[in-house]
C-alpha positions as CSV (number, residue, x, y, z in Angstrom):
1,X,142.1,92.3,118.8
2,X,145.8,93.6,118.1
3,X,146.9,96.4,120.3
4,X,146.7,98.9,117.8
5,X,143.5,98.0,116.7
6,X,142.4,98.7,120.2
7,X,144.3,102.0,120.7
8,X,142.3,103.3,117.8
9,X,139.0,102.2,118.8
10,X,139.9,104.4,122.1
11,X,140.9,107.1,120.0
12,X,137.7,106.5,118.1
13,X,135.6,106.9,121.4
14,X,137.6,109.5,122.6
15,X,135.7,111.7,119.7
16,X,132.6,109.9,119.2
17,X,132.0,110.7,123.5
18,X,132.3,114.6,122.8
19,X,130.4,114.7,120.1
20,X,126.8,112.6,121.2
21,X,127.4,114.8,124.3
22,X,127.5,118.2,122.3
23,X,124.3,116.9,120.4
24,X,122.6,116.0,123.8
25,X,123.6,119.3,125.7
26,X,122.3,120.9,122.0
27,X,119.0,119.3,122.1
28,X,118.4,119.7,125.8
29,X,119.2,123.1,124.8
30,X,117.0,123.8,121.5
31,X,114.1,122.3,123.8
32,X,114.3,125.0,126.1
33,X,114.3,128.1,124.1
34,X,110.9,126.5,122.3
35,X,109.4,126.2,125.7
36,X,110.0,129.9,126.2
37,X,108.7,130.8,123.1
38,X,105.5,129.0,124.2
39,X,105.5,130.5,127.5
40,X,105.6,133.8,125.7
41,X,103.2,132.9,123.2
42,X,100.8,132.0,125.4
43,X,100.3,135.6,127.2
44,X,100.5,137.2,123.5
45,X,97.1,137.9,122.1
46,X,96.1,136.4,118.9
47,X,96.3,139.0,116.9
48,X,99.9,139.7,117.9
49,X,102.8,138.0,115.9
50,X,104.1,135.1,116.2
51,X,107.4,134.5,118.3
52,X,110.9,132.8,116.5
53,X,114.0,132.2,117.8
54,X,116.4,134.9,116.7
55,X,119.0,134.4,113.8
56,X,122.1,133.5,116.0
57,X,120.4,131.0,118.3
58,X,119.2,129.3,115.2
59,X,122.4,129.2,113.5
60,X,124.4,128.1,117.2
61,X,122.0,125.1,117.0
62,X,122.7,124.5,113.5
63,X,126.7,124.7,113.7
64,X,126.2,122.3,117.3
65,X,124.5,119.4,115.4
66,X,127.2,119.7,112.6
67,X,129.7,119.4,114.8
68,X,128.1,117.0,116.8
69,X,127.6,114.8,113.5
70,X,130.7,115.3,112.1
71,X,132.3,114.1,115.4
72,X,130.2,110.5,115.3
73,X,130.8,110.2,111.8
74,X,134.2,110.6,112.3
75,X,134.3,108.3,114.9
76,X,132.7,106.0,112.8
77,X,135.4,106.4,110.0
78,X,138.0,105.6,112.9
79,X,135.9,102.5,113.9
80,X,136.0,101.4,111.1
81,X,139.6,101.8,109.9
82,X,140.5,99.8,113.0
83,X,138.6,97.1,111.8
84,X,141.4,96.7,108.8
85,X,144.1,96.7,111.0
């Protein structure tokens, strides 16, 4: 592999590393705010309503995974651009 070729793939892994983190830390995250809602679920009575996560956390999770994504796919892109070198 040519030198440059390799200096990309690190670039490449430099933003594929952030991203598959921010999508861990975003799951690990979206899993516990649904175990509090079942927490709180639980003590509710059945004829309450039910419990949702609010507005903002659903759209932070939503922007995290793009971001996430788009990081990967980028890398991917990058990977794969080396490859032609």
């Amino acid at each position: 592999m040519a030198l440059p070729a390799l200096f990309i793939n690190v670039v490449a892994l430099a933003v594929a590393c952030p991203g598959a983190a921010l999508l861990f830390i975003t799951r690990l995250r979206e899993q516990r705010a649904m175990a509090d809602l079942t927490a709180q679920g639980e003590d509710r009575g059945i004829d309450q309503p039910m419990l949702f996560l609010d507005v903002r956390t659903e759209r932070a999770h939503r922007l995290a995974y793009r971001i996430g994504f788009a990081c990967l796919g980028l890398a991917l892109a990058i990977s794969w651009l080396s490859t032609r070198l």
